[in-house]
TIGULUM-806828 format. One record per residue (C-alpha): x, y negated, z. Coordinates in steps of 0.25 Angstrom, whole numbers, plus 5000, padded with zeros to 4 digits. Example, Ala and Ser with C-alpha at 12.3 -4.5 7.8 and 13.67 -1.06 7.14 Angstrom:
! residues 2
504950185031
505550045029
This chain:
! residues 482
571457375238
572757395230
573257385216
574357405206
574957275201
575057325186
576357235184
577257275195
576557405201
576257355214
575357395224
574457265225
573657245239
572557155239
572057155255
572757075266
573857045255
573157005241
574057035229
575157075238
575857195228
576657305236
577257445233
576257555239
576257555255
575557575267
574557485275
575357515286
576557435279
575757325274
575257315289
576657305293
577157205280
575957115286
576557125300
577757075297
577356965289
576756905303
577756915310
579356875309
579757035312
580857085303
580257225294
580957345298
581857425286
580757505281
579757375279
581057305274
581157405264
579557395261
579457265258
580757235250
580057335242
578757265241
579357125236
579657155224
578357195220
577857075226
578857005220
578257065206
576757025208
576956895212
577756905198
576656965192
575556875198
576456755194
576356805181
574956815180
574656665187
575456605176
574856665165
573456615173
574156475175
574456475160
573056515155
572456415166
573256305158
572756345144
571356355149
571456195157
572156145144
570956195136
569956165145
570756035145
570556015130
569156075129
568555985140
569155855132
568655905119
567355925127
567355775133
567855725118
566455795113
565555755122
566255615121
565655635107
564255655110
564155555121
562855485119
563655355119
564355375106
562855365099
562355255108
561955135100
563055015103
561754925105
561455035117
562955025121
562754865121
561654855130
562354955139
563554865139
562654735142
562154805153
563754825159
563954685160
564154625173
563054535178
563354385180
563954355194
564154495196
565454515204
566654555194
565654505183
566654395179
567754395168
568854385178
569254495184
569454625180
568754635167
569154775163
568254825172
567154755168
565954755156
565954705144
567554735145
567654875150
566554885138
567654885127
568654975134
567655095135
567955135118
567955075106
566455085104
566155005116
567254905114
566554875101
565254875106
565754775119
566354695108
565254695100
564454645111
564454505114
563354495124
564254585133
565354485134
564454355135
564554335151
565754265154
565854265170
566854195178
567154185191
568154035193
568854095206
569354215196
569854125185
571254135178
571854115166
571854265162
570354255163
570254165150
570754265141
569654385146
568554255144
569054235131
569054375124
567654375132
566954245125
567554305110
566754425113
565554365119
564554275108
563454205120
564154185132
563754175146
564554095155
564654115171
565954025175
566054015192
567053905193
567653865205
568353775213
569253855221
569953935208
570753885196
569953765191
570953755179
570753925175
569453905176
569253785169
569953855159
569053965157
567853855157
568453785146
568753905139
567353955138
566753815137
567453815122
566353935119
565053865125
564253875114
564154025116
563653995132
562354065133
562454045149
563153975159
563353975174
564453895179
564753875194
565453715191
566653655198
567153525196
568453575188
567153625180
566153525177
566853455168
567153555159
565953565157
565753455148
566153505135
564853615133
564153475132
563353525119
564253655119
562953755124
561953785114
561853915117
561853895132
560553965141
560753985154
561353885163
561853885179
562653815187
563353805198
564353745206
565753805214
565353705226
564353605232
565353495230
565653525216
564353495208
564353335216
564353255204
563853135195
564153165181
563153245174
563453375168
562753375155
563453475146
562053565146
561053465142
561253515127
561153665131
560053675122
559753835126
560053815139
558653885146
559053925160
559753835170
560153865184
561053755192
561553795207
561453635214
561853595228
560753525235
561653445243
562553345237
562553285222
562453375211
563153355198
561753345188
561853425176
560953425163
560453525156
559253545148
558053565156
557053555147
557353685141
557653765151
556753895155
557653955167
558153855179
558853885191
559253775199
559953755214
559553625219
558853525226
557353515222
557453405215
558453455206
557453545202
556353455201
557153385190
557553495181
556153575181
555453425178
556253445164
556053595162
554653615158
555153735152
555753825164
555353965165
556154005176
556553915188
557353965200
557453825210
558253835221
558153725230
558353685245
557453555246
555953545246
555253465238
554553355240
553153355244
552753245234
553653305223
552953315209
552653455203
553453555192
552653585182
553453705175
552453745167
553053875160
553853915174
553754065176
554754095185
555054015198
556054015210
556053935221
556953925235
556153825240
554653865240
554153725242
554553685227
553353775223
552553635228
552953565217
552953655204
551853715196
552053845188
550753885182
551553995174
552354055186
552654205185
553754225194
553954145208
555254185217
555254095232
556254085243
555254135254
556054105268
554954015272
553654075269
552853955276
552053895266
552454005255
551054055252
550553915250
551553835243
551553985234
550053985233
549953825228
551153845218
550353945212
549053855212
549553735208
550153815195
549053885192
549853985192
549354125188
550354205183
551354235194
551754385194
552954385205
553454325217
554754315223
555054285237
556554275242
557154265256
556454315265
555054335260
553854325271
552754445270
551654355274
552054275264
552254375251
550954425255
550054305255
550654265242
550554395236
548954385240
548854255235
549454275221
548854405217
549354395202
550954425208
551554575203
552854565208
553354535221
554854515226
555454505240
556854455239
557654435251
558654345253
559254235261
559454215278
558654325281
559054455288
559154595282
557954615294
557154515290
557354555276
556954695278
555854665288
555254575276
555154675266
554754775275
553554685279
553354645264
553154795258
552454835271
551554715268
551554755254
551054895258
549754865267
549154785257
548754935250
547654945264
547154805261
545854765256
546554655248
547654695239
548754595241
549354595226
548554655216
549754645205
550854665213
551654775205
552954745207
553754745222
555154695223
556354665235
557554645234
558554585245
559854515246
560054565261
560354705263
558954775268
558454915269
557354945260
556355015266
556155105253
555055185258
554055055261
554555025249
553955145242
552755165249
551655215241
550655115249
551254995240
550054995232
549254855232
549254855220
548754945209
549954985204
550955015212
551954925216
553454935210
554354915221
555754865218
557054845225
557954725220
């Protein structure tokens, strides 16, 4: 097809040669300009004179289409710069009505608490790179939520430090933390193999605002412990206790440490002991405790729960046995319990036991010693069991038959064995847990709740998890993955 450029009065041809503007010619002469451009053959005087002819015109349209793409260009650049303008007053707008500008600031709050990073959680500390991290990151979102973070002093309560990432500069980001801050919770890590006098530092520092101290978990050193003598009488605000110590060698000694006999608050105690060697003997309140979690030789234990009559909660942790002959616990108001060492269940009575967590790696015996724990207390109320290691199938099932009152059941596994043997025990506990539905005798009546969790890296088998067969009791089962 041909045109007529309306501004030079070419011929335009828009075949082989697209916008390509020409004076009126033959197809035999475009045949031949085509020729000649593939090829290095010089035109002859008559095509000479043809296409001297033919640039200028060219030479006007390129003009012309130059022209035009400018004036294209400039328009495209009024139209970008609007749309530019028109998307910002757009964003500005909807920025307006975002639902967050209406949101309640005690909504924002609980949003905020729920940005916080948990305690031990890796890069939780106030150490390192603080900027990045929640409540801090809070106050440089606007003003609104500086304000709100501000306002919040909850949100700045956890003071957490790691001793091996201690230096001066640190002090200042704890200070303008404890001024924001009205409770605080402690979590100092020292240790032996940084700073002592950085953090030593740091400890007296924060010991100067100990009445504030709602918790406390200190891993000790030597450098450490006797600072810690001037919160004698200096924690009446002080709940939650736990300590621990940098290394085995640390906690050998034989001066009391007695700054937390006066913690008249102080309800939940955990304490990480060595079972070989001395162990420097702190005082602390026991009477009025309702938590305790203690690592420890049994004997330790015996001692502390003899003077808490009160405990709710107990978490032992022990290597050693008891003996035999020992004399029996009676923890009267005990309603959740947790032991390393199943044997210890020989010598306590909990008549008002809900909750009861067990190392299983050796189930001989389990059943029994489980069964005479639960007559000896009379014990009538217990709704779930916890079994942790390597929990044995035989096992879970003869107790599950035994106490028919159970609703929740959880299969932790942990410890020396393998991912296979971990695998093939929960394989065999839910396909254990699936025949009972074809037996005569239902093997939990109550059980509503089915839970596993595993600190090795297993393959669950989601669909025997999901089977629709898991019905042993009359309501189906809740099955959850820790």
């Amino acid at each position: 097809m041909t045109s007529t450029c309306s501004n030079c009065g070419a011929l335009k041809i828009a075949k082989e040669e697209p916008n390509l503007l020409i004076p009126a010619t033959t197809s035999w002469t475009l045949a031949r300009c085509q020729q000649l451009a593939k090829s290095n053959e010089p035109p002859n005087d008559a095509e000479t004179a043809f296409l001297r002819a033919v640039v200028p015109h060219t030479a006007a349209r390129l003009a012309c289409l130059q022209d035009e793409i400018s004036r294209l260009r400039e328009r495209l650049a009024l139209l970008e710069t609007e749309q530019a303008q028109l998307s910002d007053y757009h964003s500005q707008n909807l920025t307006i009505l975002s639902p967050l500008r209406r949101m309640p600031s005690e909504l924002m709050t609980e949003i905020f608490s729920w940005s916080l990073p948990g305690v031990d959680e890796p890069n939780g500390d106030v150490t390192s790179g603080v900027e990045k991290k929640s409540p801090w990151v809070l106050a440089r979102v606007s003003s609104r939520w500086r304000n709100i973070s501000l306002s919040t002093p909850s949100l700045w309560s956890l003071v957490q430090i790691w001793g091996s990432k201690v230096e001066d500069s640190v002090l200042e980001l704890v200070r303008t933390q404890v001024e924001r801050a009205r409770q605080l919770k402690i979590h100092f890590y020292g240790t032996e193999e940084s700073n002592s006098a950085a953090q030593i530092k740091l400890f007296d520092f924060l010991s100067e605002h100990a009445l504030r101290w709602e918790e406390f978990s200190v891993q000790l050193t030597p450098a450490l412990v006797p600072r810690l003598g001037v919160l004698r009488g200096r924690l009446p605000s002080l709940k939650r206790l736990w300590i621990q110590w940098d290394k085995e060698e640390s906690h050998l000694g034989d001066d009391p440490i007695k700054c937390f006999e006066a913690a008249s608050s102080l309800l939940d105690v955990g304490m990480q002991a060595y079972l070989m060697g001395r162990s420097t003997p702190i005082h602390f309140p026991a009477h009025q405790l309702t938590s305790y979690r203690l690592r420890g030789p049994w004997e330790m234990h015996q001692q502390v729960l003899k003077m808490a009559p009160n405990v709710v909660e107990a978490q032992i942790f022990t290597s050693s046995q008891p003996e035999a002959s020992g004399a029996t616990l009676n923890l009267v108001h005990l309603r959740r319990l947790y032991v390393s060492e199943p044997t210890v269940l020989d010598h306590i009575r909990a008549p008002r036991l809900d909750e009861i967590a067990i190392w299983t790696n050796r189930p001989e015996g389990m059943v029994d010693r489980l069964d005479s724990f639960l007559r000896r207390s009379s014990c009538t109320t217990l709704r779930q069991v916890h079994f942790r290691g390597l929990p044995h199938t035989g096992t879970t099932a003869e107790i599950l038959r035994k106490c028919p009152s159970i609703t929740s059941l959880v299969l932790t596994f942990i410890g020396n064995g393998t991912e296979e043997q971990s695998l093939t025990s929960l394989h065999d506990h839910l396909t254990m847990l699936d025949l009972q539905h074809e037996s005569t005798s239902i093997l939990s009546p109550h059980l509503t709740d089915l839970s596993f969790g595993s600190t090795v890296s297993i393959p669950i088998d989601y669909p025997l998890v999901d089977l629709p067969l898991l019905r042993f009791s009359q309501s189906r089962v809740l099955v959850r993955i820790l």
